[in-house]
N, C-alpha and C positions, 0 to 999 in steps of 0.2 A: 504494500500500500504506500505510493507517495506522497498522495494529499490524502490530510487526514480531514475530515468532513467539520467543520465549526460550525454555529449560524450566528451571524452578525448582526447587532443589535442597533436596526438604523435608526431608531428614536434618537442614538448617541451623537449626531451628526450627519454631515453631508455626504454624499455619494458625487464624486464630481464625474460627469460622464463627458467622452471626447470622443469625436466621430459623426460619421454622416449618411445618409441615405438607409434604407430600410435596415439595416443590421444594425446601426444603434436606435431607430425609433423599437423595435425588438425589443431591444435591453431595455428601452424609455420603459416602454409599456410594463413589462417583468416587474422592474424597480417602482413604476408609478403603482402597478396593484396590489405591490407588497408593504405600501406605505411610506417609501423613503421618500428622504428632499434631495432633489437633484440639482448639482449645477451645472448646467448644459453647454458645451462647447461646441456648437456645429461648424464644424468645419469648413461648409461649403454657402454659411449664412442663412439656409433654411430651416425656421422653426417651426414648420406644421404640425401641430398635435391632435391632427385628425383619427376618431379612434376613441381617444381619453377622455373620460368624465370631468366635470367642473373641479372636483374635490381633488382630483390627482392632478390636473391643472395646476389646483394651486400650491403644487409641493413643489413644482417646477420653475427650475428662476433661469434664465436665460442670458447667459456670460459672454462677455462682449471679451477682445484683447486676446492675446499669444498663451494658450495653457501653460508655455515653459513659461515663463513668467507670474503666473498668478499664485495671489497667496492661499497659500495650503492651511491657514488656519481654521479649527472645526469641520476638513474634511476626515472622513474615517477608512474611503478608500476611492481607489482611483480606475476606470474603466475604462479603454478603447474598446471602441469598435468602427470598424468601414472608418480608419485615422489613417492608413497609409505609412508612410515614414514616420508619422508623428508618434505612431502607436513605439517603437524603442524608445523615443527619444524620451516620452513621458512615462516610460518603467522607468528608466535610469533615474529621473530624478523622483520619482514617489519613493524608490528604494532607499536612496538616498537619507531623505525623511525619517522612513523606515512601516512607508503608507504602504496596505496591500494594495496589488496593483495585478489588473488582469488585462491583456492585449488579446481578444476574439483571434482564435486559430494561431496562435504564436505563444506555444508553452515555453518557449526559450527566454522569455518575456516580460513571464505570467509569475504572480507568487501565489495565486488561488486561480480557479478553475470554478465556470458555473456548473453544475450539476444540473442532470433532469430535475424537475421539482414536482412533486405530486402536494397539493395542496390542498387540504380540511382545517380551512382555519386554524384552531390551534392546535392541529397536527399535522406535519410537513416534515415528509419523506426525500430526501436527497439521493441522487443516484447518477456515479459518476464512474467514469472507465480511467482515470488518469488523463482523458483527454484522447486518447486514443480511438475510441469509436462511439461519438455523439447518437447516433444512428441504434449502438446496441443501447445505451441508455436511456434513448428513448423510449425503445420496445421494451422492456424493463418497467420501466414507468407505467406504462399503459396498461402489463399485468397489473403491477401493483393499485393502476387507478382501478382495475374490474375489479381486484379481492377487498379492498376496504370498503367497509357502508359508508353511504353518503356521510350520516352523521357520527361519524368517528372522532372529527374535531369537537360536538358538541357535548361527546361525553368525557373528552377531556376538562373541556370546559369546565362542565358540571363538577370533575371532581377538583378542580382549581378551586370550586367557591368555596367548597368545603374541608378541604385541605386542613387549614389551622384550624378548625374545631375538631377535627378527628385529632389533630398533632397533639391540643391539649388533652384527648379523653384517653389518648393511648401515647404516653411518651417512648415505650419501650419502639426503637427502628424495625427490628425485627416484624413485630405481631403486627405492626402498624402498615409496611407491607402487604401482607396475607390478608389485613382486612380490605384493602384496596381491590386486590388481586379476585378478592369474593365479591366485589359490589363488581368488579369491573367485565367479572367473567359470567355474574350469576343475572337473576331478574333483575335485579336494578340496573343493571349497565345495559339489560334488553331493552328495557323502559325506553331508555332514554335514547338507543338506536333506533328505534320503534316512533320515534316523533311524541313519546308521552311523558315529558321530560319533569311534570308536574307532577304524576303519579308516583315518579321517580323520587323525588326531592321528599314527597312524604312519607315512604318506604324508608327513606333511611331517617329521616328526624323519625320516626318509630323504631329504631335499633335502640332499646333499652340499653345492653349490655354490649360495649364494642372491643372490648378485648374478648367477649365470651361470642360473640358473632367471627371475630378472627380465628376461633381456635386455638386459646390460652387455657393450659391448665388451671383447675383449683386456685392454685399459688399467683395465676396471674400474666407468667409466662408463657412462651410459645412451645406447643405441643412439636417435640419432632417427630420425624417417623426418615425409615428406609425405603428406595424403590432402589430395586434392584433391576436395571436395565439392560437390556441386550443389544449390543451397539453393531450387530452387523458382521458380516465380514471385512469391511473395510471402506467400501464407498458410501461416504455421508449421505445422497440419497436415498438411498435404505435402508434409514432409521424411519422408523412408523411414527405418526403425527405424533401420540401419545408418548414416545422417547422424547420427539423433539420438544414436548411441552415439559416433562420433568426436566431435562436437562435448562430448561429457560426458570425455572422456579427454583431449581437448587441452590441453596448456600454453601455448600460442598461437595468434590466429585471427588469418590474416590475409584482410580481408573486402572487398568491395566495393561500390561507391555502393550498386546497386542492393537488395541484401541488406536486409530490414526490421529493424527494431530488434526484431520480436516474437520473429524466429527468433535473436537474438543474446542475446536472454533465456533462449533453449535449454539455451547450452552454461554449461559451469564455470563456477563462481562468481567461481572466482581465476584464470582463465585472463587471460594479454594479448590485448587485442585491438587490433590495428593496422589501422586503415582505409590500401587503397590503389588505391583504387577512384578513378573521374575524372568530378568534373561537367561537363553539358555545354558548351560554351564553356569549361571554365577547364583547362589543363595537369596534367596526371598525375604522377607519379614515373618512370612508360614502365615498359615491359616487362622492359629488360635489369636495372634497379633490384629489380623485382618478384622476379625469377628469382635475386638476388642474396641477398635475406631471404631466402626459404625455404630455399638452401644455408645460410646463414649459421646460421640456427634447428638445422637436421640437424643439422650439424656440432658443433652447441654440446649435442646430446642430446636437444634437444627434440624432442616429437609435436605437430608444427604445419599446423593445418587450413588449406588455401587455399579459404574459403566463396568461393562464388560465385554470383550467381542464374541460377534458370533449372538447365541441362544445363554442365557443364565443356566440352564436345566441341562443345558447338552455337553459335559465336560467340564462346566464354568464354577465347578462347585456350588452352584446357589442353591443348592438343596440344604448343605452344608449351615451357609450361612442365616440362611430361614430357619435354622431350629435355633441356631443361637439367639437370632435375635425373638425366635416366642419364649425360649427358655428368660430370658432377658426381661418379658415383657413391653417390646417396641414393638411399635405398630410398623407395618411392612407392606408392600403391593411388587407385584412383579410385573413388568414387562417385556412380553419375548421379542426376540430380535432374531432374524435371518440367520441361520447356521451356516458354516460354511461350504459343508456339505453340499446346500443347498443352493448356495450360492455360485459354489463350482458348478453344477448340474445346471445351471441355471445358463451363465455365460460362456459356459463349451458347447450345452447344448446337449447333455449326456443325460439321456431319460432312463434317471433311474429305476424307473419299472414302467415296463412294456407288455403290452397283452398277449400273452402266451408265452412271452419269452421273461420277460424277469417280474416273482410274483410279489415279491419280500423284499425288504431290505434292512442292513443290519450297520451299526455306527457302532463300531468297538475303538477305545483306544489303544499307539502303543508307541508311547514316548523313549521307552528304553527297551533293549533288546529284553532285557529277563521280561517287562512289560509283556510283550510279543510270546513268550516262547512260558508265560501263564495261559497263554488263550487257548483254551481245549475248542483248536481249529476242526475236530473231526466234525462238529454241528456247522461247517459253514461249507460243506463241499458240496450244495446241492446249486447245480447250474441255473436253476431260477431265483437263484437269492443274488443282491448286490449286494456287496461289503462296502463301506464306506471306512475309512481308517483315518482316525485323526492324529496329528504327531507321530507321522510315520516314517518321516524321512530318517533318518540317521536308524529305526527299526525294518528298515526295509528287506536287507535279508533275512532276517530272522522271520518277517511274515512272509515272503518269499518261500525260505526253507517247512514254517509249519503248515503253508496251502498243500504244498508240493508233499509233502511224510503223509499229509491226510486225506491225499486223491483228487486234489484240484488239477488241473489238465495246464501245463505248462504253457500251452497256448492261451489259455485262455485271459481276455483281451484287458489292460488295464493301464490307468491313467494318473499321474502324477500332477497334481492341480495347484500352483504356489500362487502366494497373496490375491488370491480370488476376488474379483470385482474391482480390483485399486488397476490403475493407468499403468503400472507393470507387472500386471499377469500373466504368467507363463504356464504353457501344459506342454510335459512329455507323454505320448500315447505306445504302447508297443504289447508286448506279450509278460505275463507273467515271470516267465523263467528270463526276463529282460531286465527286472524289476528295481532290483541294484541301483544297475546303470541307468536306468531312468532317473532316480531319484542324485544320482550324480549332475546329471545335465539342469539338472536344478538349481540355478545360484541362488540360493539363498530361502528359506520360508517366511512364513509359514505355510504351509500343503497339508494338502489334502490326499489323500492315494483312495481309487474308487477302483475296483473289482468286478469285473463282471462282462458277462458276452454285450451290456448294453452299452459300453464304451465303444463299441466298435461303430458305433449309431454320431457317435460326437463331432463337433464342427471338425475338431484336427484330425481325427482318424478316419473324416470324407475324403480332407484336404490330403490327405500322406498317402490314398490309396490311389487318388487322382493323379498326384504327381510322379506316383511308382508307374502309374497305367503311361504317364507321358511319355516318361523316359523309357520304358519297354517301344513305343511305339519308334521311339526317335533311331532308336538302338535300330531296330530291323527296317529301319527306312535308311540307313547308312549301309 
């Protein structure tokens, strides 16, 4: 990110604008609807302000003389547009000052940048590419203008008025929050999208109790609780609505190795985020540690996410962690997330069961070879089942060798699947008794290894059969 998004406070002063013909009355207009005073430099001596109302008329003052020359006193920032050569010359000297200064299509120039602007009164959404593609910013925009209700600003509003009577009735920051978060999500903040803003107003002056409407224990404080969330296999779009909402309300995430940093871009701004997740080879904190925070968080009032990639229930231990915290007495919700499993099968395109050909499927793990070589493989030799193996790379032969001792057919077709869903996924496709070496051609995990005559169905093992069919053909055309 190189500009970082501010909004400027034009009550504070002047906006002085420089420039001529349709691209700064543009800016006129932007700048005259959003309230500011403009002092206007037309370059080419035409003031038409056809278009603009009396009101915004009269914020517009009309500057006569050499912009380089005028006094910059009470301006708060400086604009070209359609300025020509004048648009450098008057960066230099706003900088100079140390005025922000923007020159239309010249970020060489520029020390802010306009952004698309989605506008509800008093909520106003900015949306900018660096400059680089006004065009995507704008389509952008235009989602965002179809997903907001009209009146979004007015329920801002609404809770502006009342703001400091809730600040006096609930000093704690925390619960004060949360009760927000419940007028804003619940009936009242419907109300008041709904155009019955009055209906609204007297819903909440009827909140007798507004730390006990927040969800404050007894004592006063804020109730915590655990969601333990399933973040995926690795591409932040998908996380389910419902991930992406606890992560935007947590006070704490406690996250793991696997979890991407796109999906940890997700959640709150000001949320903690505590990694307790284990690289391969190097020692953890363990589980009874793990299980230890997340009481500790409850306890202390906070709503603290336990992210994890993948499925919580699928290998992620949250079964584990769910008794600790009932043993505990914290309250808990889970939300499952995309396995990876599934998500390999997904993006290869490897239909893990097939009508008449694969009836079952089965996800064992096997992180370490003795892992692998516990698995009483003789229950998995039936050619209708897929095996799914999670952490199998570095166990690769050892599940190799107990397919092969328990009658699994050496041929039989199988797939090596690493960081699944993320911009550098890799699959090796080959046979069984290849299996090793597959997981060699693999730089790096996390993988997946999937089992089964339905791999042979997969985007790569179409693609490898077609290019074997090429080169047979090219060969006997020689």
């Amino acid at each position: 990110m190189r500009f970082l998004p501010i909004f400027l406070d034009l009550q504070r002063g002047v906006v002085m604008l420089v420039g001529s013909g349709e691209l700064v009355r543009a800016k006129l207009r932007l700048l005259a609807s959003a309230g500011a005073r403009v002092r206007w430099y037309a370059t080419d001596g035409n003031h038409d302000l056809a278009g603009l109302g009396i009101e915004e008329v009269s914020r517009i003052e009309f500057a006569a003389g050499d912009p380089l020359t005028a006094d910059l006193s009470g301006v708060i920032a400086v604009l070209c547009a359609g300025a020509s050569d004048l648009g450098p010359a008057m960066s230099s000297r706003a900088r100079v000052v140390g005025l922000p200064v923007n020159v239309m299509d010249d970020l060489e120039h520029s020390t802010f940048i306009f952004p698309a602007i989605v506008d509800r009164g008093d909520v106003v959404v900015a949306v900018g590419t660096g400059g680089a593609s006004p065009v995507v910013a704008r389509r952008v925009r235009e989602r965002i203008e179809a997903m907001l209700p009209a009146r979004i600003g007015e329920l801002a509003g609404f809770v502006g008025r009342w703001r400091k009577a809730i600040h006096d009735r609930i000093p704690e920051f925390a619960l004060r929050r949360r009760f927000w978060e419940r007028v804003v999500d619940g009936p009242i903040g419907a109300l008041v999208l709904a155009g019955r803003a009055d209906e609204a107003e007297t819903a909440l002056k009827d909140i007798g109790d507004a730390s006990a409407f927040a969800g404050s224990t007894p004592s006063g404080e804020a109730e915590g609780r655990i969601t333990l969330v399933g973040a995926g296999p690795g591409d932040p779009d998908l996380l389910t609505v419902k991930a992406l909402r606890a992560l935007q309300d947590a006070d704490v995430i406690f996250y793991d190795e696997l979890v991407a940093s796109e999906i940890l871009d997700r959640a709150r701004r000001d949320a903690a985020r505590i990694p307790v997740g284990r690289r391969v080879g190097k020692p953890g904190i363990g589980q009874d540690a793990i299980n230890e925070l997340l009481i500790e968080a409850a306890r202390a009032g906070k709503r603290a996410v336990r992210l994890k990639g993948g499925d919580p229930f699928i290998f992620g231990r949250g079964g584990e962690e769910i008794e600790a915290l009932r043993q505990a007495g914290v309250a808990y919700s889970v939300i499952p997330g995309i396995t990876a499993g599934l998500g390999a099968a997904a993006q290869f395109e490897v239909p893990l069961t097939f009508r008449h050909e694969a009836l079952r499927i089965t996800f064992l793990t096997a992180h370490k070879a003795r892992d692998a070589e516990a698995v009483d493989w003789s229950t998995l030799t039936d050619v209708k089942m897929t095996i799914v193996v999670y952490m199998g790379m570095t166990a690769a032969p050892s599940v190799r060798a107990g397919l092969l001792a328990a009658g699994r057919s050496p041929q039989t077709p199988v797939g090596v699947f690493a960081r699944v869903t993320r911009k550098d996924a890799l699959a090796a496709i080959g046979t069984l008794d290849e299996l090793p070496d597959l997981a060699e051609k693999i730089a790096g995990g996390p993988a997946v290894l999937i089992i089964g005559d339905v791999v042979a169905r997969a985007a790569p093992s179409r693609h490898q059969q077609l290019s074997q069919l090429a080169s047979y053909f090219q060969v006997a055309a020689e």
